[in-house]
Residue, then its C-alpha position, 0 to 999 in steps of 0.5 A: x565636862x561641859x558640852x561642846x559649843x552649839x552651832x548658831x549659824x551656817x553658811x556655804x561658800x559660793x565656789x566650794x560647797x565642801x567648804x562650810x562656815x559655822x557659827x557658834x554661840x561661844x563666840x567663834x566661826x569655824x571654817x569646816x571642810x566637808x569633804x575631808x572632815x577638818x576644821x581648816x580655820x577657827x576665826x576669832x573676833x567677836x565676843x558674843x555668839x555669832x548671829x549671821x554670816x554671809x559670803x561675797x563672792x565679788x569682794x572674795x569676803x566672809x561677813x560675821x554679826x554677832x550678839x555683841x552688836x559687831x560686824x567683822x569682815x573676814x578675807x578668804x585669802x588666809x581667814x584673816x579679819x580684815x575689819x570690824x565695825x560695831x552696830x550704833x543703835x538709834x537713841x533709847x534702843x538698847x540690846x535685849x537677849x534672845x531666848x531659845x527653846x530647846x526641842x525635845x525628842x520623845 
């Protein structure tokens, strides 16, 4: 049985410190709530592991980038995506893989 997908980002939301979003490097964001110990949502729309996320409290949105050069908005009203823009990179610039360590315990 393979591992279970690794978190490769966290972020509060602003008014319900309870409510966390998680980025993992399966591609997916998990909206988790602490309090009562469930994954309320799993938004898909990326295709590569999610890289950053960001909430805005003033357009009431979820911000996700992921390694597949792309940025969803995601409402916080219903977890729905609302728009997707892909990165245009300057001319000769291409993406490159990063490579994480992994800490071993003794």
């Amino acid at each position: 049985m393979p591992p279970p997908p690794a978190t490769t980002f966290l972020a509060f939301h602003p008014q319900d410190n309870n409510i966390i979003a998680i980025g993992m490097d399966d591609s997916t964001i998990q909206i988790y709530n602490v309090r009562v110990d469930e994954v309320k949502s799993k938004l898909k729309g990326h295709s590569k592991r999610i890289t950053g996320l960001a909430f805005s409290h003033v357009l009431n949105v979820l911000v996700s980038s992921g390694a597949d050069a792309q940025i969803c908005v995601w409402s916080l009203d219903g977890w729905e995506k609302q728009k997707t823009r892909y990165v245009q990179l300057p001319p000769g610039r291409t993406l490159s893989p990063i490579r994480h360590g992994r800490a071993v315990s003794s």
